[in-house]
N, C-alpha and C positions, 0 to 999 in steps of 0.2 A: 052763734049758730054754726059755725066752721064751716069747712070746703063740704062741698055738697056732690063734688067730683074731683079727682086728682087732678092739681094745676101746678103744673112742672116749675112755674115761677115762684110760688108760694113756698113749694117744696125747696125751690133751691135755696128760698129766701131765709128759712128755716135751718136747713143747713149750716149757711152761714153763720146765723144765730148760733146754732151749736157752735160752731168752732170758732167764732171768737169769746165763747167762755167756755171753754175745754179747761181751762186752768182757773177759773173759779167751782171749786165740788160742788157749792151750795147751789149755785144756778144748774149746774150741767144735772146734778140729782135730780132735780125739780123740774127739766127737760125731759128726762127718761120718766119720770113720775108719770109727768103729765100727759106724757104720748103711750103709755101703759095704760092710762087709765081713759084715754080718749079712745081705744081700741077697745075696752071691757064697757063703757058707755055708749058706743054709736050705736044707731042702729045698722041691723045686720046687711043692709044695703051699703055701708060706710065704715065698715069695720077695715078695708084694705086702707084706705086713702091713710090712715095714721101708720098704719106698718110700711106705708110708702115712704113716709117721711121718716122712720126710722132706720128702713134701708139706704136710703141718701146718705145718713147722720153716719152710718157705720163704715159703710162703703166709701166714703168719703173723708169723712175724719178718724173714724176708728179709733183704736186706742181705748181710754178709758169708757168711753160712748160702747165701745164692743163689750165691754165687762161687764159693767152696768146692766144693758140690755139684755149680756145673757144670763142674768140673777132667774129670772124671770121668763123667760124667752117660753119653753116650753108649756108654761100654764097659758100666758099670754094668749099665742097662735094656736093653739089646739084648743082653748075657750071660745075663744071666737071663730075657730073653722067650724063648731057645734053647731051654731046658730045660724049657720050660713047656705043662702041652695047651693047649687048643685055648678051652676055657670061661677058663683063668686068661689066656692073653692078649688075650682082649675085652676082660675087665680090664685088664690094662695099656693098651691103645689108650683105653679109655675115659679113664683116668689121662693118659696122653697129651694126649688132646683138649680138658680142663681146662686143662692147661698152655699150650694153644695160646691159647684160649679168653680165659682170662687173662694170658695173656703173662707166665708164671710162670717160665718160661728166655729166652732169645734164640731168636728165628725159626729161625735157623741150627741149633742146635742140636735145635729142634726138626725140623725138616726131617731133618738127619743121621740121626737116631733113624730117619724114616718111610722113607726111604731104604731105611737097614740091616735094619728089620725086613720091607721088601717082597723086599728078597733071600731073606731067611731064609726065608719063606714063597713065594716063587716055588721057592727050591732044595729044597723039600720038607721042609725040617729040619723034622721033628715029632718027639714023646716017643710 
């Protein structure tokens, strides 16, 4: 079923879990797998609560967790900012603006994201 709301202990808990296999690829793959595709599967009410825990994993342990996650990063978060109202994607921009903030992705990629999501919201795509 998974978190049905972000719980900061679960998240840390997670975390952690990343980073004591940072140095198994097979596990840490199938950690970014798995929280990619629990973001492209929630519904659009729970779409943030997985990119929470991926900001922890990046912010925190970074390194190959940051590479991994930015394979992907921009189909990812501009997938599911599609699907999302209006209140859940302040959220994501906010999430966003941390990353800028902190220079938690590449510039570039950050850009691409603001880019894609000024489309989506110039073309009116709403829920």
């Amino acid at each position: 079923k998974g978190m049905t709301r972000p719980d900061k202990g679960i998240i840390n808990s997670l975390t952690m879990l990343a980073a004591d296999n940072v140095d198994n690829f097979n596990i840490s793959t199938g950690i970014v797998r798995t929280l990619e595709k629990c973001v492209e599967n929630a519904l659009p009410t729970r779409k943030l609560i997985p990119l929470y825990v991926m900001d922890s994993i990046v912010k925190n342990v970074g390194g190959l967790y940051t590479r991994m996650f930015s394979a992907n990063l921009v189909r990812t978060f501009c997938n599911a900012f599609r699907v999302v109202d209006n209140k859940i994607r302040e959220a994501f921009i906010k999430l966003l603006d941390t990353w800028r903030s902190q220079n938690v992705f590449p510039t570039q990629q950050n850009e691409e994201i603001r880019v894609q999501l000024a489309q989506i919201l110039a073309s009116g795509q709403s829920v």
